[in-house]
C-alpha positions as CSV (number, residue, x, y, z in Angstrom):
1,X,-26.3,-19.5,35.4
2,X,-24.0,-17.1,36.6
3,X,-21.3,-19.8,37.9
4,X,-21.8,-21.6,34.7
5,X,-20.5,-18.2,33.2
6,X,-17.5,-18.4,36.0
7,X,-16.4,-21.8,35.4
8,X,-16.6,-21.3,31.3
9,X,-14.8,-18.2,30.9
10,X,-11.2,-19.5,32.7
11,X,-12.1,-23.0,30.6
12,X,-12.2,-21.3,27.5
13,X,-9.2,-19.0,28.3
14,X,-6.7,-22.0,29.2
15,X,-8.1,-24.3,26.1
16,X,-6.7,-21.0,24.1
17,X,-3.6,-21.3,26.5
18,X,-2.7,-25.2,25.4
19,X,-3.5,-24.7,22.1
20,X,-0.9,-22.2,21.6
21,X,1.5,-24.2,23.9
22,X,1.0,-27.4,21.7
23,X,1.6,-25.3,18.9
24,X,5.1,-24.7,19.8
25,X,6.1,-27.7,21.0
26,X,4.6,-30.1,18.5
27,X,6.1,-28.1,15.9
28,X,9.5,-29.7,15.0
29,X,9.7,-28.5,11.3
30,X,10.4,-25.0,12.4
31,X,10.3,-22.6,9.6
32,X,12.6,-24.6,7.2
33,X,11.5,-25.5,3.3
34,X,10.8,-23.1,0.7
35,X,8.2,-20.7,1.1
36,X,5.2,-18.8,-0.2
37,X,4.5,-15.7,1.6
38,X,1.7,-13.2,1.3
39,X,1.4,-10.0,3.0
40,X,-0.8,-7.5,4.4
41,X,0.7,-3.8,4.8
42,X,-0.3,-0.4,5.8
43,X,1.9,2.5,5.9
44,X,2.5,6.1,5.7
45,X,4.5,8.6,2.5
46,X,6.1,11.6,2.2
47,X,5.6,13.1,-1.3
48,X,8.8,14.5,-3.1
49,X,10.2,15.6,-6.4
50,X,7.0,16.6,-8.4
51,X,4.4,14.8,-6.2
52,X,5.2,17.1,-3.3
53,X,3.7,20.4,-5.2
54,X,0.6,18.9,-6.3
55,X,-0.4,16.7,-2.6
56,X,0.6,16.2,0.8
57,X,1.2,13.3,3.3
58,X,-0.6,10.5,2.7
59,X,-1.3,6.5,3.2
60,X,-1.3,3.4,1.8
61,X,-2.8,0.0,2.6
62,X,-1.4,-2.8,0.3
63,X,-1.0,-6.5,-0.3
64,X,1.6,-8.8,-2.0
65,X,2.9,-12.0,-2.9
66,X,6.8,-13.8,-2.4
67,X,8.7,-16.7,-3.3
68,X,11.4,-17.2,-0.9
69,X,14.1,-20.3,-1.4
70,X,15.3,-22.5,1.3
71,X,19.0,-22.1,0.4
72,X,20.4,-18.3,0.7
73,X,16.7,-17.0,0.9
74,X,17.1,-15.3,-2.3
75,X,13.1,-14.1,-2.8
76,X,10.9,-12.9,-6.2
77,X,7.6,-11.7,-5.9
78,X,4.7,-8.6,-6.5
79,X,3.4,-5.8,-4.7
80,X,0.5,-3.7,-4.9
81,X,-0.3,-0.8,-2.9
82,X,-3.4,1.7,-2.9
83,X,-2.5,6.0,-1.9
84,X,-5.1,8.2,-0.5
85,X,-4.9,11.4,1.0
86,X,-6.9,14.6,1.7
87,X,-4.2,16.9,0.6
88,X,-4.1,18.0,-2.8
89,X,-2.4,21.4,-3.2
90,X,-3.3,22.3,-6.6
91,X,-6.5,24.2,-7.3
92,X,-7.6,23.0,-10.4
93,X,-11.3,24.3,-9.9
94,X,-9.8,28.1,-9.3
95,X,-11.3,28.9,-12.6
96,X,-14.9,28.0,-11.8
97,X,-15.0,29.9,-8.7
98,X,-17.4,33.5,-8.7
99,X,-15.6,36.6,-7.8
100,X,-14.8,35.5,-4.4
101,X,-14.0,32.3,-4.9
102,X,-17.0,30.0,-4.1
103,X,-18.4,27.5,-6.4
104,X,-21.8,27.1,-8.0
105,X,-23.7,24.1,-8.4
106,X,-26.7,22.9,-10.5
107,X,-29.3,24.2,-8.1
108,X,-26.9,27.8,-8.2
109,X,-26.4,26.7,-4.2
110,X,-22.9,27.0,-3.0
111,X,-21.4,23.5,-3.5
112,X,-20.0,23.5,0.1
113,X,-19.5,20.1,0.0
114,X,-17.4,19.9,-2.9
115,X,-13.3,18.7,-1.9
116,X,-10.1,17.4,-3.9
117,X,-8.8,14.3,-2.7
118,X,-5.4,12.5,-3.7
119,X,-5.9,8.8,-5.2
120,X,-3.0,6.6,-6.6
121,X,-1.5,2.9,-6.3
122,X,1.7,1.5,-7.6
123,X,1.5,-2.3,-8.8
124,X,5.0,-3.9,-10.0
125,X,7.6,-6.9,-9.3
126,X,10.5,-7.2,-7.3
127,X,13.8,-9.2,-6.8
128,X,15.7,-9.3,-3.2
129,X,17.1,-11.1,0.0
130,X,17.0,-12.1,3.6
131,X,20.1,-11.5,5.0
132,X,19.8,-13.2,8.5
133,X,21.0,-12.3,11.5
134,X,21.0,-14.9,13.7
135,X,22.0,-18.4,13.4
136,X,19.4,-20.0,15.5
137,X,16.9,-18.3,13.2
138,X,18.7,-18.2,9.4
139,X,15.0,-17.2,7.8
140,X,14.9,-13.7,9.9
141,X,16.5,-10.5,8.9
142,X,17.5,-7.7,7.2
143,X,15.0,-7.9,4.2
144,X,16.6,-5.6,0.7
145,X,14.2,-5.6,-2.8
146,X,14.5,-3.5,-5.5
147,X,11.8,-3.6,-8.3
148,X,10.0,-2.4,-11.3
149,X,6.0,-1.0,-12.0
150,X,3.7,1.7,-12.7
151,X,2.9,4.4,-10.2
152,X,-0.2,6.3,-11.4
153,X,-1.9,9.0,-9.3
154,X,-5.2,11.6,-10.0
155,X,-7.3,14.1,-8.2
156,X,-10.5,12.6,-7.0
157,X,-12.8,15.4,-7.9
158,X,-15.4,14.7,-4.9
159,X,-19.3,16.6,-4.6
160,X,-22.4,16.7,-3.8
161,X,-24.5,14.0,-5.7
162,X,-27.5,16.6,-5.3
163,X,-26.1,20.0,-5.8
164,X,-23.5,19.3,-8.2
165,X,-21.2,20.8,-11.1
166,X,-22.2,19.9,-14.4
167,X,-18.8,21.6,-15.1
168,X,-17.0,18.9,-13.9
169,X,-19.6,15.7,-13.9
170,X,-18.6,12.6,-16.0
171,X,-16.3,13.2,-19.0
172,X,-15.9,16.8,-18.6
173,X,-14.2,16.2,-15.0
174,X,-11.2,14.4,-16.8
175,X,-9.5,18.0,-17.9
176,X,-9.6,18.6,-14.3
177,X,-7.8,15.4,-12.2
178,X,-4.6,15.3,-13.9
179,X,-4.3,11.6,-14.6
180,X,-0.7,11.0,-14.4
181,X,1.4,7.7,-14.1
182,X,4.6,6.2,-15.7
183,X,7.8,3.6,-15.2
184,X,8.1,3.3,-11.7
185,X,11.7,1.9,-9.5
186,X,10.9,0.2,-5.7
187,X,13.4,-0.1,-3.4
188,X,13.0,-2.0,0.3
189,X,15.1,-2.1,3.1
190,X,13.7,-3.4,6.3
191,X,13.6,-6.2,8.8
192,X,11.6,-9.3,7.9
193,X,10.2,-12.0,10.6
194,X,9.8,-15.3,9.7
195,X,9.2,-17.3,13.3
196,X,10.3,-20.6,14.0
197,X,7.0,-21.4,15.4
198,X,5.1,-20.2,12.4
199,X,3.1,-18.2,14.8
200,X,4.6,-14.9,14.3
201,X,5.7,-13.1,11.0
202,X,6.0,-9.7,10.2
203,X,8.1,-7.1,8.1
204,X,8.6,-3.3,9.1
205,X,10.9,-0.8,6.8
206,X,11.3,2.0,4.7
207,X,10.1,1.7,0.8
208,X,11.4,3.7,-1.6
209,X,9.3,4.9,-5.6
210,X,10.8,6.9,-7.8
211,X,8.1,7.7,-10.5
212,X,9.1,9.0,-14.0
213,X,5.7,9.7,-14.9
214,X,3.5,12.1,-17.3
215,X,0.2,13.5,-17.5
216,X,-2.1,11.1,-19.7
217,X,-5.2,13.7,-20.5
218,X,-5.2,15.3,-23.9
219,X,-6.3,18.7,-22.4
220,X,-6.1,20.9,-18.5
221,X,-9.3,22.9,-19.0
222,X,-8.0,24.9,-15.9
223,X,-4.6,25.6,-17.9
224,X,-6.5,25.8,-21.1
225,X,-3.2,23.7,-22.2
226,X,-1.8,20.2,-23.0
227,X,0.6,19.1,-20.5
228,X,3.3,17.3,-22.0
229,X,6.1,17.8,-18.9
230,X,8.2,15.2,-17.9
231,X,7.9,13.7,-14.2
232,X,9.8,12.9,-11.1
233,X,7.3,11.7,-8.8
234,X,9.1,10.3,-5.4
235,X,7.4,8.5,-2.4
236,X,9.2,7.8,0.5
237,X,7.3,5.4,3.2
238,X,7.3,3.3,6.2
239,X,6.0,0.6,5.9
240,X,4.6,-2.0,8.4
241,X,2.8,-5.3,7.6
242,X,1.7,-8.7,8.5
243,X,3.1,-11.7,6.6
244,X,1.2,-15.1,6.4
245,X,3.9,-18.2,5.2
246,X,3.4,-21.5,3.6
247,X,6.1,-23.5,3.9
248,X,6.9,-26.3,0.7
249,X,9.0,-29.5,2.2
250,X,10.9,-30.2,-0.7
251,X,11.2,-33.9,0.0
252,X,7.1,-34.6,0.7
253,X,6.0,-32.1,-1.7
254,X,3.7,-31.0,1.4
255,X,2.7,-27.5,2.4
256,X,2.7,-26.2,6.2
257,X,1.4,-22.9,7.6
């Protein structure tokens, strides 16, 4: 048994080995054609403006969609991305707290387990290029979007399930997690890889939101007000993700990946 395990470990490893060898050599279209491209990013943002008094740091996991054309690599497409973070640096529940501070739930148990999380995405289209950098490879390069969306963002009011506050449970919690979102610009500028092999694509850059956003509840029970200020919400991220391509042959109508 155990040299049946010795001789079908290497066998399986070098099957894996021609595989990826064939791969590369049998492939003689090369990454030429229009193409379809959908992505898979994660990343990491620096609040500013407006968004950096209310939370801190934060990350993003996203997805999108491009068009990119076989002549000048000109490229059209969307992008969605999700924002979560643990660090939210306005106290809306200050005014629930007892004379030192601590909150009450249902059961008139300290609601230890009660926390503010950031929550957000940003969903919108984009225009932009591949400026390549080499000739042997004229679909790789310096990657440059700029786009339109919406950028919302809230407080995630997060407790106990058990020992609760009614205070803040169902509709009541919505004068307490600041809904806020508006027109939203996206900027890009990175390095994009699309290989020759089709084997290995990837894009890795900086991103760019400038929010102009407002508060969308009618009330702040915490303010006892209506907030009607205007916003300048700005994110600035690095972005890294992992690009799968389908390449249209314009002359067989075919797709390749």
């Amino acid at each position: 048994m155990q040299k049946k395990k010795t001789i079908l470990i290497p066998a399986i490893f070098l099957f894996i080995i021609i595989s990826l060898s064939n791969s590369y050599s049998q492939d003689e279209r090369e990454n030429i054609g229009n193409v379809i491209t959908l992505h898979f990013q994660v990343g990491g943002a620096l609040p500013a403006g407006d968004l950096s008094k209310r939370y801190g740091n934060f990350l993003t996991l996203g997805t999108g969609m491009d068009f990119i054309t076989e002549k000048n690599n000109w490229l059209f497409g969307w992008k969605g991305d999700f924002h979560f973070g643990n660090s939210v640096k306005e106290n809306v529940l200050g005014g629930l707290g007892g004379v030192d501070g601590f909150l009450f739930g249902n059961g008139l148990a300290s609601a230890d387990d009660f926390t503010l999380k950031q929550r957000g995405f940003y969903l919108g289209a984009h225009l932009g290029k591949i400026i390549p950098l080499s000739a042997d490879n004229t679909r790789s390069g310096i990657r440059l979007t700029f786009g339109a969306g919406l950028l919302q963002h809230w407080i995630r009011l997060q407790q106990d399930p058990v020992n609760f506050l009614p205070q803040v449970d169902d509709e009541y919690g919505k004068g307490y997690d600041r809904l806020t979102n508006g027109l939203a610009l996206r900027q890009f500028i990175g390095y994009q890889l699309l290989g020759k092999s089709k084997l290995v694509n990837f894009l890795i850059g900086f991103e760019f939101i400038e929010g102009f956003t407002q508060n969308r509840r009618s009330y702040n029970f915490d303010e006892m007000r209506q907030d009607t200020d205007k916003r300048v919400d700005l994110v600035l991220g690095l972005k890294v993700g992992w690009t799968l391509p389908f390449y249209v042959g314009e002359s067989t109508g075919e797709i390749f990946y």
